[in-house]
LUMNU-668871 format. One record per residue (C-alpha): residue in three letters; x, y, z. Coordinates in Angstrom, 1 decimal. Layout:
# LUMNU-668871
('ala'; (X; Y; Z)) ...
# end
This chain:
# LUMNU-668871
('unk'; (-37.5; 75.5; 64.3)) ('unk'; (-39.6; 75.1; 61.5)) ('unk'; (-38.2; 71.4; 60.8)) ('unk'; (-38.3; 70.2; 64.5)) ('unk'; (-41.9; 71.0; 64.2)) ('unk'; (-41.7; 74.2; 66.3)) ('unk'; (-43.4; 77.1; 63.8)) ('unk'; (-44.3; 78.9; 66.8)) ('unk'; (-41.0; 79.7; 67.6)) ('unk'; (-40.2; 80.1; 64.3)) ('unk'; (-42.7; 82.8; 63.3)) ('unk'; (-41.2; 84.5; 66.8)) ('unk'; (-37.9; 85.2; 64.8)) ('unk'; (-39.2; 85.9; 62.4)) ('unk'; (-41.1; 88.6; 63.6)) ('unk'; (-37.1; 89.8; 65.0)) ('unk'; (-35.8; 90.1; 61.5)) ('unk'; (-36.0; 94.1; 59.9)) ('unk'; (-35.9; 92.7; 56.6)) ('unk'; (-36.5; 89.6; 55.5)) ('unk'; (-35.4; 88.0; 52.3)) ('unk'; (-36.9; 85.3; 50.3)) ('unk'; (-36.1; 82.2; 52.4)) ('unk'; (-37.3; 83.8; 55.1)) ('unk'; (-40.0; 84.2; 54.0)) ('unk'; (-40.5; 80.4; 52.5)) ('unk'; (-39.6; 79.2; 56.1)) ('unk'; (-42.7; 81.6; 57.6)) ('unk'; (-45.1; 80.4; 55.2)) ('unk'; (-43.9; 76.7; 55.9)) ('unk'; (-44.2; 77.6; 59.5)) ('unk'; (-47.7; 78.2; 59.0)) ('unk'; (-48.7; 75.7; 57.2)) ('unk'; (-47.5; 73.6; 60.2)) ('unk'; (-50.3; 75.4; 62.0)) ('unk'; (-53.2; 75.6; 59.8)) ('unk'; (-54.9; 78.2; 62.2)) ('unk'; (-57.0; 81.5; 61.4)) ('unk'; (-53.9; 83.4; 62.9)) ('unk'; (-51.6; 81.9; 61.0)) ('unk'; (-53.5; 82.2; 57.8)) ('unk'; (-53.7; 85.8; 58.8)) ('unk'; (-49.9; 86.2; 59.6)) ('unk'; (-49.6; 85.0; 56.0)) ('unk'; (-52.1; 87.0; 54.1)) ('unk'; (-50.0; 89.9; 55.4)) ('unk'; (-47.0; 89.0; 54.7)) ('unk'; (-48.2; 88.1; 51.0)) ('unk'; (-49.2; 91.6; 51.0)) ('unk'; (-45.8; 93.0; 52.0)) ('unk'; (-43.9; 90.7; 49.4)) ('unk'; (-41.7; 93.0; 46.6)) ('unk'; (-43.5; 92.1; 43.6)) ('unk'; (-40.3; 90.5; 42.3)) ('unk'; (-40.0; 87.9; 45.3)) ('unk'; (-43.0; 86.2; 43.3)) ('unk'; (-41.0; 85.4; 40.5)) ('unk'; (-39.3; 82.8; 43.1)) ('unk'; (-41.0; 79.3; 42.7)) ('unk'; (-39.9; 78.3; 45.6)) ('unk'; (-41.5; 81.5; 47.4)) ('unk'; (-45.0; 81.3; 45.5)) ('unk'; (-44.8; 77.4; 46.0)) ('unk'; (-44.7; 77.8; 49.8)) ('unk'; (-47.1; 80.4; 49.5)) ('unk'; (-49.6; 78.2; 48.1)) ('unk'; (-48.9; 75.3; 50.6)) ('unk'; (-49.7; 77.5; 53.4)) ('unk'; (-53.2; 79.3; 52.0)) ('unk'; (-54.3; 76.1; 50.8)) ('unk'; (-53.4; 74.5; 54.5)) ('unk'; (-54.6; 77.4; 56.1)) ('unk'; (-57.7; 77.1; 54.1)) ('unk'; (-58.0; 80.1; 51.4)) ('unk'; (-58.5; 77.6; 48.5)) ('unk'; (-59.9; 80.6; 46.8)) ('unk'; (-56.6; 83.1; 47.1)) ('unk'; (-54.2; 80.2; 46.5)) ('unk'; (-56.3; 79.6; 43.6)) ('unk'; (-56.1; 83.0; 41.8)) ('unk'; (-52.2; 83.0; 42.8)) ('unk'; (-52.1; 80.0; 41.1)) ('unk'; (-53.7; 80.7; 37.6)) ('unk'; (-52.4; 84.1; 37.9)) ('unk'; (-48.7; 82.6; 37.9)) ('unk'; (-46.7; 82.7; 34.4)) ('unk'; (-44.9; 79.6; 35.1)) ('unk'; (-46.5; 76.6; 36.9)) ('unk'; (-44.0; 74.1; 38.2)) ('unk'; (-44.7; 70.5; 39.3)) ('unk'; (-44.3; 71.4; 42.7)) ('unk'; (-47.1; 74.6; 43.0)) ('unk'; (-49.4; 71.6; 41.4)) ('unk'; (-48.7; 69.8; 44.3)) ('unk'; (-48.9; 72.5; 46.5)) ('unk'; (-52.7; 73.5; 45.2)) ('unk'; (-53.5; 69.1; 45.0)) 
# end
């Protein structure tokens, strides 16, 4: 869904799934970054919150995440995820650019 430009539906399974692993996650955040609204931003900022601390050691996981809080429009939490983060890859520059 999420590459046929349909988050909505893609947040919907989502929200089916008992529990999701990393790419699931990824594809939610991408999902709302498609949406840039306050609900998606806040769909995210739980799901951040529900992460296993080891999930963040995926750059492809904290790279999404950033995309989607800076989309979204929480410069200020993608920032501190940002400079928080041992290892900054070219993408998660992008991400925060």
């Amino acid at each position: 869904y999420v590459d046929n430009n349909l988050p909505e539906k893609a947040i919907d399974l989502f929200n089916e799934i008992e529990n999701p692993d990393d790419v699931n996650m990824i594809l939610l955040f991408n999902a709302c970054a498609q949406l840039r609204t306050k609900e998606a931003l806040d769909l995210v900022k739980k799901i951040s919150k529900q992460i296993p601390k080891s999930f963040y050691s995926n750059p492809h996981l904290l790279t999404s995440l950033l995309d989607a809080l800076m989309k979204c429009g929480d410069v200020t939490h993608a920032e501190s995820l940002f400079y928080s983060s041992k290892e900054k890859l070219v993408p998660m520059y992008g991400a925060m650019m």
